[in-house]
C-alpha positions as CSV (number, residue, x, y, z in Angstrom):
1,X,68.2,-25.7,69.2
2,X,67.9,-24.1,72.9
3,X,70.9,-21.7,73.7
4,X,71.3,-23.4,76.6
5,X,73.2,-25.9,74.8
6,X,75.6,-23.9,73.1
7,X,76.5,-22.4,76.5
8,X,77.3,-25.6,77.6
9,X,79.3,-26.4,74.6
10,X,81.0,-22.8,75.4
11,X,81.1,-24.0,79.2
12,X,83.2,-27.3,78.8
13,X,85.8,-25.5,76.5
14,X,86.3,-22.6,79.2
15,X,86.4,-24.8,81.8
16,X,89.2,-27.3,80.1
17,X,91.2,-24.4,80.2
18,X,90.9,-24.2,76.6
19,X,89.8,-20.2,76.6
20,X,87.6,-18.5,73.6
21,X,88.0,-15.7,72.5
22,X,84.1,-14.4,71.1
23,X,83.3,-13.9,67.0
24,X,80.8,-11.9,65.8
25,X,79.2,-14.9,63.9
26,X,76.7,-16.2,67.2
27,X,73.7,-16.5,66.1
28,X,70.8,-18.9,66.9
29,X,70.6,-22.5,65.3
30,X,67.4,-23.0,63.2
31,X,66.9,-26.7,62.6
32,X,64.3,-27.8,60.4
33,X,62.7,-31.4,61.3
34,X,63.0,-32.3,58.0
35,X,66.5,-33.8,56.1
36,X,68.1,-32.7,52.9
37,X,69.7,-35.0,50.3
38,X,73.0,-33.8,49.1
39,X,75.1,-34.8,46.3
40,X,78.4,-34.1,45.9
41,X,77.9,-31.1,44.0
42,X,75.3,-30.0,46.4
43,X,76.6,-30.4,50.2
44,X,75.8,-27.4,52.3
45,X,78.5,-25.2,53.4
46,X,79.2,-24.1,57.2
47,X,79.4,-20.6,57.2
48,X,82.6,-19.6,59.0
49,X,80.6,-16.8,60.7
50,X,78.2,-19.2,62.3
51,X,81.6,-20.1,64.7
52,X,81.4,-19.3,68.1
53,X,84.9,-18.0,68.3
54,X,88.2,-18.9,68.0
55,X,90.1,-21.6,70.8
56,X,93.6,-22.2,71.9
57,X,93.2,-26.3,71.9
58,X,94.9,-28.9,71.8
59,X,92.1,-31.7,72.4
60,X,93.5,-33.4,75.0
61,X,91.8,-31.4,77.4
62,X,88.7,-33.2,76.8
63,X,90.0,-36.7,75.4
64,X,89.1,-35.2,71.9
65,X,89.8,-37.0,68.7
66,X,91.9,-35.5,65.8
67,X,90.7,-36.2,62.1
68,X,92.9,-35.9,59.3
69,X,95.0,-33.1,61.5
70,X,92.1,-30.8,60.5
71,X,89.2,-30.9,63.0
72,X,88.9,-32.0,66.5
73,X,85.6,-34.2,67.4
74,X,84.2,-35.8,70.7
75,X,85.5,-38.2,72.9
76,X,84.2,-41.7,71.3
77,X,81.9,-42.2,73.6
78,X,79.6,-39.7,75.1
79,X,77.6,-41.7,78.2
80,X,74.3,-39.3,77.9
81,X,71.8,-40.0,75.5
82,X,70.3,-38.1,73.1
83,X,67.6,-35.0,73.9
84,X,64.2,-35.5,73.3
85,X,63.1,-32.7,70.2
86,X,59.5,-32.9,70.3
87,X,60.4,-32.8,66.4
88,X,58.5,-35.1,63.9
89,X,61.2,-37.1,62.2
90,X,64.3,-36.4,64.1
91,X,62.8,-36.9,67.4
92,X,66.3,-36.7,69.1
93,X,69.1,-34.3,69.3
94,X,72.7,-35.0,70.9
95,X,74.8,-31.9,71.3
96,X,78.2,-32.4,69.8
97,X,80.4,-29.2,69.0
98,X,83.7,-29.4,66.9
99,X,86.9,-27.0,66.3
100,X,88.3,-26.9,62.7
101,X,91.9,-25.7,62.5
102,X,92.0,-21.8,61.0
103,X,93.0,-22.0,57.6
104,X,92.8,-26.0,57.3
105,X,91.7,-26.8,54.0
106,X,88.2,-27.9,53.2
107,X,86.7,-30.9,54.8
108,X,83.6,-32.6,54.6
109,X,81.2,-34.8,57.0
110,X,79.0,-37.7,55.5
111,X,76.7,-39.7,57.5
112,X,77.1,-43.2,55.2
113,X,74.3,-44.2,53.7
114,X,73.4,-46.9,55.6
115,X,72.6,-44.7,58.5
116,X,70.6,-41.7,56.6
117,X,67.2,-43.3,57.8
118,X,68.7,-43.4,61.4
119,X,70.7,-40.5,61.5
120,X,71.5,-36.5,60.1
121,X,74.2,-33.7,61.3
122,X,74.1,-30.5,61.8
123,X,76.6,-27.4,62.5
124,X,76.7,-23.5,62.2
125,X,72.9,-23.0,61.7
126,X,72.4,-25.6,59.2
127,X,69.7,-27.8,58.8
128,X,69.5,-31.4,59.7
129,X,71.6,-33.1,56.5
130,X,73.5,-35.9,55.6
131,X,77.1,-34.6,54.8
132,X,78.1,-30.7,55.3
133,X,81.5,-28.8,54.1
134,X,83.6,-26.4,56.2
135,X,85.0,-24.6,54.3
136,X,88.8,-22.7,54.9
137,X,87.6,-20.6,57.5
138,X,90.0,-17.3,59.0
139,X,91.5,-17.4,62.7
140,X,89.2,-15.7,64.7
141,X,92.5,-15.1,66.7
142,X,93.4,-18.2,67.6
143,X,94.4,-21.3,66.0
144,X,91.0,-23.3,65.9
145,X,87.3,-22.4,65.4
146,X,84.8,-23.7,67.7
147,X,81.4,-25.0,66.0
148,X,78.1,-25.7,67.3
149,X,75.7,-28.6,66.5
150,X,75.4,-32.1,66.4
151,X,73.7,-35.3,65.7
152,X,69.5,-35.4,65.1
153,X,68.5,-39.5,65.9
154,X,65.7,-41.2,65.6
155,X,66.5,-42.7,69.1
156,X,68.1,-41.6,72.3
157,X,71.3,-44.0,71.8
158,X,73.0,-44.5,68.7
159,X,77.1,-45.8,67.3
160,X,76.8,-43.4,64.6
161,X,80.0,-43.3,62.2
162,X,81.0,-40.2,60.2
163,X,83.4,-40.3,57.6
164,X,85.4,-37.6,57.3
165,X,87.1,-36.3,53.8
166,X,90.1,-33.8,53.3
167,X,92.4,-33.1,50.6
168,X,91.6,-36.5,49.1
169,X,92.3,-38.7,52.7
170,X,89.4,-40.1,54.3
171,X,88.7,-41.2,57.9
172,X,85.7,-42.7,59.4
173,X,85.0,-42.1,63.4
174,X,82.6,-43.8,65.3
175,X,80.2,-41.8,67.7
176,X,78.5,-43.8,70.9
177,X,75.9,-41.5,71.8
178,X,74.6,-43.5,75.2
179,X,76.3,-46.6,74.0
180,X,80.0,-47.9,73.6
181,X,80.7,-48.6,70.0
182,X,82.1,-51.8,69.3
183,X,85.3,-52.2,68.2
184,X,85.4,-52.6,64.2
């Protein structure tokens, strides 16, 4: 992924008045074009080092979305379309960071299975999968983590839902990339 969007990432958290503070852990995003099947005993973990720093957020800065009081996500709807690749079979990237609460316990992201032939996630230098784990990460001093990544599409305009698993609850959160998601 270009650097130019994690900047911007970085640039919309400054700007809401959110404030970073930087990690050591910034390091460039090597996604393979290819997708990995993962079990349960299998899913990839986000390295906490791969966070861009810690935030002082609360969410509503940006109209952000809270999941299982664990993780802030996007907005619902995000009115640009996906990013043309070049890349083979995930032709498409849409630029999506997320902050996980310091300390939060471990949560995991699953694309359902209905959408693996349509859609893959990836954050903190991971490849394009179908379900990651963030692991109980350390403040990086302050109370959230700020991740880098996103969704890779075989179009430019998807509703992609996410379910989203912590401590036994689940949630699942639609994503209108270039589209309005209709309501369930």
């Amino acid at each position: 992924m270009k650097r130019a969007g994690v900047a911007a990432s970085i640039a919309a958290v400054v700007l809401a008045g959110i404030g970073v503070a930087a990690c050591g852990g910034n390091q460039e995003q090597t996604s393979a074009p290819t997708v990995e099947t993962a079990s349960v005993s299998d899913v990839p973990v986000v390295p906490c080092e791969t966070s861009l720093g810690g935030a002082r957020y609360s969410g509503t800065e940006l109209d952000d979305r809270l999941v299982l009081n664990v993780i802030y996500v996007t907005a619902g709807y995000r009115g640009d379309a996906a990013t043309p690749t070049g890349a083979k079979n995930w032709p498409y990237f849409a630029d999506t960071g997320l902050t996980v609460r310091a300390g939060a316990p471990p949560v995991e992201i699953t694309v359902p299975e209905k959408w693996r032939d349509r859609a893959a996630i990836s954050w903190g230098n991971t490849k394009p999968v179908h379900a990651l784990r963030f692991p109980s990460c350390p403040s990086y001093g302050l109370p959230w983590n700020v991740f880098d990544g996103g969704f890779h599409l075989r179009s430019r305009t998807a509703c992609v839902p996410l379910l989203f698993t912590s401590e036994g609850k689940q949630a699942t959160v639609p994503f209108g990339i270039g589209t309005r998601c209709s309501p369930s």
